[in-house]
C-alpha positions as a Markdown table, in Angstrom:
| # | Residue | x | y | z |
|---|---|---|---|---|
| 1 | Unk | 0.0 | 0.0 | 0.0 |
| 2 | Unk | 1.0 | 3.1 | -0.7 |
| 3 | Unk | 2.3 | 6.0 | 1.8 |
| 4 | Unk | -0.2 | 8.7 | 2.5 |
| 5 | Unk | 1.5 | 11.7 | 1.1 |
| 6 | Unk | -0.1 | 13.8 | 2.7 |
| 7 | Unk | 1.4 | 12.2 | 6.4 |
| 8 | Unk | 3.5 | 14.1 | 8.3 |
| 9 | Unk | 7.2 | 13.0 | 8.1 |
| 10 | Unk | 8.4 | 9.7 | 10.4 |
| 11 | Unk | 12.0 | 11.1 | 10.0 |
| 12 | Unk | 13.2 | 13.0 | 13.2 |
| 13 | Unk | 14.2 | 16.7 | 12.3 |
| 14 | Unk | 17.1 | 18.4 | 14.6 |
| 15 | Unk | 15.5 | 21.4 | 16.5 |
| 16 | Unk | 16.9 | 24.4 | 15.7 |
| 17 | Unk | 18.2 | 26.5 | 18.7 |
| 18 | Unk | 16.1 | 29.8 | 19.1 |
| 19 | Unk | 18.1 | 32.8 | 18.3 |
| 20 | Unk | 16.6 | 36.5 | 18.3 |
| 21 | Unk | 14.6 | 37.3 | 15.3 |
| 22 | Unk | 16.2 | 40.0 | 12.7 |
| 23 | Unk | 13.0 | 41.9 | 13.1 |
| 24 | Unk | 12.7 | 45.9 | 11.6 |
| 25 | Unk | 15.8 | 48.6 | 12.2 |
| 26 | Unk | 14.0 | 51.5 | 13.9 |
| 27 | Unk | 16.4 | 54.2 | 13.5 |
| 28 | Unk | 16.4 | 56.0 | 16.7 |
| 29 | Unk | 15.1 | 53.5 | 18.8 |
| 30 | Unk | 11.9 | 53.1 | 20.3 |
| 31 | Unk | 10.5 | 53.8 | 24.3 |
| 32 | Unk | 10.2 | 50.2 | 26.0 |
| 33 | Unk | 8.5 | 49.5 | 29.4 |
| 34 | Unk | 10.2 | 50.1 | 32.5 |
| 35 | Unk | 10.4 | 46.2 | 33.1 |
| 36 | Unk | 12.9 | 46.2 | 30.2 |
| 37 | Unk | 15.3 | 47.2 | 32.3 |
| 38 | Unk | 15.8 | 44.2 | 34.4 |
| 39 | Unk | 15.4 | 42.1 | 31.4 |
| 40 | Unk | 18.4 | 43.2 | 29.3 |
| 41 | Unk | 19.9 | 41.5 | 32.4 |
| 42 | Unk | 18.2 | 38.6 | 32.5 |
| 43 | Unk | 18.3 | 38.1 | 28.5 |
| 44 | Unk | 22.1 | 38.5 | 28.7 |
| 45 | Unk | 22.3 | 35.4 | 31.1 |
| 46 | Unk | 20.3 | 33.5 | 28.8 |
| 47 | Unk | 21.7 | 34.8 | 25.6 |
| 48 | Unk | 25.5 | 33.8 | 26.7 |
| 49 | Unk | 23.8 | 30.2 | 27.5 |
| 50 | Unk | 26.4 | 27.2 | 26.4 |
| 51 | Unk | 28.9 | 30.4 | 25.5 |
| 52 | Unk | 28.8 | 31.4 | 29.3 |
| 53 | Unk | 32.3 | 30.7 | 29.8 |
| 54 | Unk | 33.6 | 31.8 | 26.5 |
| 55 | Unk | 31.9 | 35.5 | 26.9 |
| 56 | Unk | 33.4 | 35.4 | 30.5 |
| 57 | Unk | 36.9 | 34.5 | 29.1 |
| 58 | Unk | 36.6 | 37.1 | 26.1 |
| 59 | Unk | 35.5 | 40.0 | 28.5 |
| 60 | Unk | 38.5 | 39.0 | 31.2 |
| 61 | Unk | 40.9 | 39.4 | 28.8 |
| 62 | Unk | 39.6 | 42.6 | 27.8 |
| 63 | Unk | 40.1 | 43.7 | 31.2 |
| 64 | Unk | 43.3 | 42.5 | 31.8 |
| 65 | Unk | 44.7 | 44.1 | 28.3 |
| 66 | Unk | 42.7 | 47.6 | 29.5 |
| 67 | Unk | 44.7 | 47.1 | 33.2 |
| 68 | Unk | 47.8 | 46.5 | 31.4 |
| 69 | Unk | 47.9 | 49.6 | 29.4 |
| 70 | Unk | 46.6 | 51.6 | 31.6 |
| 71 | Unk | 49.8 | 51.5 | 33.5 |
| 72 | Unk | 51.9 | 53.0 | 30.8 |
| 73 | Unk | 53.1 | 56.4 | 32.1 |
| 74 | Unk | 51.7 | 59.5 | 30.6 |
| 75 | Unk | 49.4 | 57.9 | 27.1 |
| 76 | Unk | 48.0 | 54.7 | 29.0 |
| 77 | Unk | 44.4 | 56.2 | 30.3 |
| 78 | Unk | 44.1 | 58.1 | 26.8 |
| 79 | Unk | 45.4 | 55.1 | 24.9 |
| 80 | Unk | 42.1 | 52.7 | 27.3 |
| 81 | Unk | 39.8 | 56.0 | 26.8 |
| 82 | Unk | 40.4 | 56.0 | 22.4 |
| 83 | Unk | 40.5 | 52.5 | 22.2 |
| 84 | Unk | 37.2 | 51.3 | 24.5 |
| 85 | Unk | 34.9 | 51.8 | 21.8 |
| 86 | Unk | 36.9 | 49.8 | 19.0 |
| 87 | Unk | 37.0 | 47.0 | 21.5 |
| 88 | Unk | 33.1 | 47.4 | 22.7 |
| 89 | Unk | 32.3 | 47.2 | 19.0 |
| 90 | Unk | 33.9 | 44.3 | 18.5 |
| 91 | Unk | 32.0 | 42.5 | 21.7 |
| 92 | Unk | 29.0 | 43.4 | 19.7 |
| 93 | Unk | 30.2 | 42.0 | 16.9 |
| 94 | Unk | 30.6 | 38.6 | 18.9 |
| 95 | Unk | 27.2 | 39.2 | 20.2 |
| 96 | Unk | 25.8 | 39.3 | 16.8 |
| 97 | Unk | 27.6 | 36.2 | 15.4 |
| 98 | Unk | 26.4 | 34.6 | 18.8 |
| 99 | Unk | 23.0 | 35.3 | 17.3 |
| 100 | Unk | 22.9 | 33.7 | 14.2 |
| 101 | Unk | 24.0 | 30.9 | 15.6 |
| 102 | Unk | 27.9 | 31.1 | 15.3 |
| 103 | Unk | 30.6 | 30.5 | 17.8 |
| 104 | Unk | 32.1 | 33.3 | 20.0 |
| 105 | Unk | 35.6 | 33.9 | 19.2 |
| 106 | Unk | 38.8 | 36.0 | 21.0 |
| 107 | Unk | 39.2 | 37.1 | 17.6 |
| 108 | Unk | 35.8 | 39.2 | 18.0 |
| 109 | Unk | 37.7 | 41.2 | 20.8 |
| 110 | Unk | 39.5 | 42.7 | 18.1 |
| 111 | Unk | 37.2 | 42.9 | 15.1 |
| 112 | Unk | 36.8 | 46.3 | 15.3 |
| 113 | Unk | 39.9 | 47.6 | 14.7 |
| 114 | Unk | 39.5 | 45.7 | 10.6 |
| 115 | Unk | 36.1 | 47.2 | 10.5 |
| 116 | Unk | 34.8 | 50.6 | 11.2 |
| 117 | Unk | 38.4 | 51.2 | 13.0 |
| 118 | Unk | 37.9 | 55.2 | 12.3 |
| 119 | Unk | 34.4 | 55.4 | 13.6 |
| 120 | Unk | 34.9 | 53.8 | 16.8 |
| 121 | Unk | 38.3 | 55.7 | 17.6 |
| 122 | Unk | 36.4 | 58.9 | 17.2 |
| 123 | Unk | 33.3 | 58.0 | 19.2 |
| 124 | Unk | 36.7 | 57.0 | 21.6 |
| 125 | Unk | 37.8 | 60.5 | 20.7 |
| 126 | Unk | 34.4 | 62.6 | 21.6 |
| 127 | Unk | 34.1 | 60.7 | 24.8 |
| 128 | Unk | 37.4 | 61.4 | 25.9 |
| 129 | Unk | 36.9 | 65.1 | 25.2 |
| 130 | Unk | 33.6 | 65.4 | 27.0 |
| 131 | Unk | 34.9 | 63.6 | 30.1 |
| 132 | Unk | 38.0 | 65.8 | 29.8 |
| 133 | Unk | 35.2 | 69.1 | 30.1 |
| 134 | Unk | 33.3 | 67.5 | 33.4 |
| 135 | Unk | 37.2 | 67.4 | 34.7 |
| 136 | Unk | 37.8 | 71.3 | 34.1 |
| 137 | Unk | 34.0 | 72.1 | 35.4 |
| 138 | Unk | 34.9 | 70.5 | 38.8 |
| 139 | Unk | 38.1 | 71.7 | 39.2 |
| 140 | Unk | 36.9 | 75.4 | 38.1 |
| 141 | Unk | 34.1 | 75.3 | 40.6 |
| 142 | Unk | 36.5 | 73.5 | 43.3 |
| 143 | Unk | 39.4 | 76.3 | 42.2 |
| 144 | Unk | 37.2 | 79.3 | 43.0 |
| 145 | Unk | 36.1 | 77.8 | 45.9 |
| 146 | Unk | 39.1 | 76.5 | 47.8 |
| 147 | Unk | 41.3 | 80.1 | 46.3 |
| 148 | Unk | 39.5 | 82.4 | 48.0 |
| 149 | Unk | 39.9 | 80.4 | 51.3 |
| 150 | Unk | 43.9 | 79.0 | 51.0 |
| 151 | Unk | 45.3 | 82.2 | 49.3 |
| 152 | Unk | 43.5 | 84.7 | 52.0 |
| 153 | Unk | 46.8 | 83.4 | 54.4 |
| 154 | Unk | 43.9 | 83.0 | 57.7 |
| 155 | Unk | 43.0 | 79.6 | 59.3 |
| 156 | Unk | 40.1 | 78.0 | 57.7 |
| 157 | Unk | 37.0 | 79.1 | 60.0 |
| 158 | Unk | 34.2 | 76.0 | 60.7 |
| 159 | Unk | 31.9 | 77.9 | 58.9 |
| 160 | Unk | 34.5 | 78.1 | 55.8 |
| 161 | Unk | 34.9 | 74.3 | 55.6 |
| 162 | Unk | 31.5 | 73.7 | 56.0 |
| 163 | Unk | 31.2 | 76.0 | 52.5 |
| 164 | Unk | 33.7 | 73.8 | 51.2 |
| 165 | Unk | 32.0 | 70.7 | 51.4 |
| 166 | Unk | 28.9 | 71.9 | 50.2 |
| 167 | Unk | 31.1 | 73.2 | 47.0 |
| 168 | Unk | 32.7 | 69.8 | 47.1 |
| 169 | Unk | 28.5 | 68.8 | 46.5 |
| 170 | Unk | 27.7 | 71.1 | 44.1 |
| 171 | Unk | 30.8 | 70.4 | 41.7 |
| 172 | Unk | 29.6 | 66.3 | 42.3 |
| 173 | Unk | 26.2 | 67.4 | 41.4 |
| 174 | Unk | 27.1 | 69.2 | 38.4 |
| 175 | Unk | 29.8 | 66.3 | 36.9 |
| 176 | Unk | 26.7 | 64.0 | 37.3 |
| 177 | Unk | 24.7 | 66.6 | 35.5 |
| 178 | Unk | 26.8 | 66.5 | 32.6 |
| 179 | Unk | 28.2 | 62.7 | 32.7 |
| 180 | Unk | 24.4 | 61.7 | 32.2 |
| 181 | Unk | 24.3 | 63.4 | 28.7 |
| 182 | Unk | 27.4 | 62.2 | 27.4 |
| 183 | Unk | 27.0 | 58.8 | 28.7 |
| 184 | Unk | 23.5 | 58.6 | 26.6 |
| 185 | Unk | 25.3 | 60.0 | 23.4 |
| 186 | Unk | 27.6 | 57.2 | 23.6 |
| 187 | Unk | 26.0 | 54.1 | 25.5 |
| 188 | Unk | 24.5 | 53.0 | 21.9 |
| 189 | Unk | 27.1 | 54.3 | 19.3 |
| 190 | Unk | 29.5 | 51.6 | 18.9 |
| 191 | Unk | 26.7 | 48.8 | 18.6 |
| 192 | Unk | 24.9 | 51.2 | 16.1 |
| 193 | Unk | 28.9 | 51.8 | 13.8 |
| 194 | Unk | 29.7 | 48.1 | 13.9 |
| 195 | Unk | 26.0 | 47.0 | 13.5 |
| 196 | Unk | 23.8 | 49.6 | 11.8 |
| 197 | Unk | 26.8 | 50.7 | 9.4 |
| 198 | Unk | 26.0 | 54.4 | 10.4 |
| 199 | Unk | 28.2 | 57.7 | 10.2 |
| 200 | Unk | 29.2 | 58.9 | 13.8 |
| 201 | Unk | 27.1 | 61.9 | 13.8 |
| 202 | Unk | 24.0 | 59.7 | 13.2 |
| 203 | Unk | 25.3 | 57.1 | 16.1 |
| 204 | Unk | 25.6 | 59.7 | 18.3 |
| 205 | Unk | 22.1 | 61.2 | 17.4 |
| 206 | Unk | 20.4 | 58.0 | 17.7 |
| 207 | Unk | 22.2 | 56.7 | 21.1 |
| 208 | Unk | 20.6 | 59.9 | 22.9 |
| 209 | Unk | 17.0 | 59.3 | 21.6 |
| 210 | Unk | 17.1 | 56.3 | 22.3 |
| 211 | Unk | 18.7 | 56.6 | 25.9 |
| 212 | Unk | 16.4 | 59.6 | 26.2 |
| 213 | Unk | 13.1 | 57.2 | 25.4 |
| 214 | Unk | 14.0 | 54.8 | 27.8 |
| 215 | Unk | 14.9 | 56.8 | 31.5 |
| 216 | Unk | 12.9 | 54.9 | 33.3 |
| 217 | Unk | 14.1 | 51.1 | 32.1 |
| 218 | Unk | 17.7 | 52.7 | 31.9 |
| 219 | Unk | 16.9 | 53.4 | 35.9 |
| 220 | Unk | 15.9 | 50.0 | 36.6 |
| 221 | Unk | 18.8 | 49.1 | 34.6 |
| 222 | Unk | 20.6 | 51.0 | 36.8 |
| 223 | Unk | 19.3 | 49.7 | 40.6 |
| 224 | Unk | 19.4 | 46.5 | 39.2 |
| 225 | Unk | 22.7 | 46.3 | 37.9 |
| 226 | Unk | 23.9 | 48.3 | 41.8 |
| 227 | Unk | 22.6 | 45.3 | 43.3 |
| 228 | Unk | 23.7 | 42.6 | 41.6 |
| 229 | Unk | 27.2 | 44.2 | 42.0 |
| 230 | Unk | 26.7 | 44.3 | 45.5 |
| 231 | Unk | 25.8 | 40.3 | 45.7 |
| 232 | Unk | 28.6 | 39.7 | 43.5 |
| 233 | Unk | 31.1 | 41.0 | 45.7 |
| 234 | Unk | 30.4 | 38.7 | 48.5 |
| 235 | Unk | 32.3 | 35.7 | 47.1 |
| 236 | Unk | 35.6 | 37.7 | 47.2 |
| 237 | Unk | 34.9 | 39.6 | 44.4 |
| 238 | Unk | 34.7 | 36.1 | 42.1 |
| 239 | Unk | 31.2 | 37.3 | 41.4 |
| 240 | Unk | 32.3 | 40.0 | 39.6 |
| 241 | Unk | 33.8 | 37.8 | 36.3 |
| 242 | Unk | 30.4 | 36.4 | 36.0 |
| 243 | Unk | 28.3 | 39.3 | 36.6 |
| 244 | Unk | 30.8 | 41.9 | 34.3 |
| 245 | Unk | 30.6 | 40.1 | 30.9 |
| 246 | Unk | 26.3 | 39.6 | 31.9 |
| 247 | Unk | 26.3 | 43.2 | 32.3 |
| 248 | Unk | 28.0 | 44.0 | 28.7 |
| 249 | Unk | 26.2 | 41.3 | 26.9 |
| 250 | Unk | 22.8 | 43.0 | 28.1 |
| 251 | Unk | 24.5 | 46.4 | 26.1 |
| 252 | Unk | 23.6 | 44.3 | 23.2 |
| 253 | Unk | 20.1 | 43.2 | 24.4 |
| 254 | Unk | 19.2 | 46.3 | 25.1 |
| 255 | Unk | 20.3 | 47.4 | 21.5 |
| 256 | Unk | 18.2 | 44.8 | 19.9 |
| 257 | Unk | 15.1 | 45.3 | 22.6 |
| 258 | Unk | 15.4 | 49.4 | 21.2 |
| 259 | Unk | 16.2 | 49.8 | 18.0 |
| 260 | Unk | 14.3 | 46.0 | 16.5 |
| 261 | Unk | 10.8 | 45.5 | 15.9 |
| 262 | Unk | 10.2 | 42.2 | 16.4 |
């Protein structure tokens, strides 16, 4: 007799692992709920999965490269600041292979500096400069400050001390003020160069609208992330190789939650 062709197949058929879905580019992100924030995090974890320890080993040695340079005399801190996004754009890079279903690979730490090498060192660049003008605001409002109070030749009164520590508040207060913006111009920009193949000005542009949609899940983001640290520290600090890469992978599932229509 005959097979019914219209059976469904006997043969066993591998399943294929899940993977995020390509879904739409939305070009300056879109607002998310607030819950979003906690699950960048928890989509990280999962998104790592059998990877876990090859995203932890990747991201160490990231760190320990960054530590290393960072000691050379005079350039090292400028050479870590320039640098940063070349090597965060090639983590997203990783992340992206990771998604369609490839292996993560060291080489992926330094995929950025053979593609979009230029970009990245000027988004490097611009956050070096703006970190460099929250520097000279504190020190100008600290300067004025502690001048008028250590050139007069008197004893510091109570009452002047008191002044300074309230400047000493005020000059933290504004440096936050300011860090906020230029941490939103730039918390999306590498992902969007090595990713969505855009000009800086346009990365830039669409890193703050997106950053600025999204306050509220950033905050959660935020707590969240505070508290985790906090746990992590507990086992001597080991906590912190675990939870550090989780926290960078959720860079990228926070990309794809904003800027992808699913």
């Amino acid at each position: 007799m005959a097979e019914n062709p219209y059976a469904a197949p006997r043969t066993r058929v591998e399943d294929v692992p899940a993977s995020l879905a390509e879904g739409d580019f939305i070009a300056e992100g879109r607002g998310v709920p607030a819950g979003h924030g906690w699950r960048w995090i928890a989509d990280a974890w999962n998104f790592m999965g059998g990877q876990r320890w090859t995203f932890i080993g990747v991201i160490l040695l990231y760190w320990l490269l960054a530590i290393a340079v960072s000691f050379v005399p005079g350039l090292g801190g400028i050479v870590v600041a320039l640098f940063s996004p070349v090597i965060s754009g090639g983590i997203m890079l990783g992340c992206e292979a990771v998604r369609r279903g490839e292996p993560l690979e060291v080489g992926h730490l330094f995929a950025g500096f053979q593609r979009h090498f230029g970009k990245l060192v000027a988004i490097g660049a611009i956050s070096l400069g703006l970190g460099v003008l929250v520097a000279i605001v504190m020190v100008a409002i600290l300067g004025v400050s502690f001048a008028g109070v250590f050139l007069s030749g008197a004893e510091p009164t109570p009452e002047q001390f008191a002044g300074m520590g309230i400047t000493i508040l005020l000059a933290v207060l504004v440096a936050m003020a300011i860090s906020i913006p230029v941490y939103m111009l730039v918390w999306f920009a590498a992902p969007l160069i090595v990713l969505a193949d855009v000009d800086v000005g346009t990365a830039l542009k669409s890193s703050f609208a997106a950053c600025l949609k999204n306050i509220v899940p950033f905050l959660i983001w935020g707590v969240m992330a505070l508290l985790l640290w906090i746990l992590a520290t507990i086992p001597i600090l080991l906590g912190w190789l675990l939870l550090g890469p989780v926290l960078m992978v959720s860079v990228y599932t926070s990309y794809r939650d904003i800027f992808y229509e699913t």
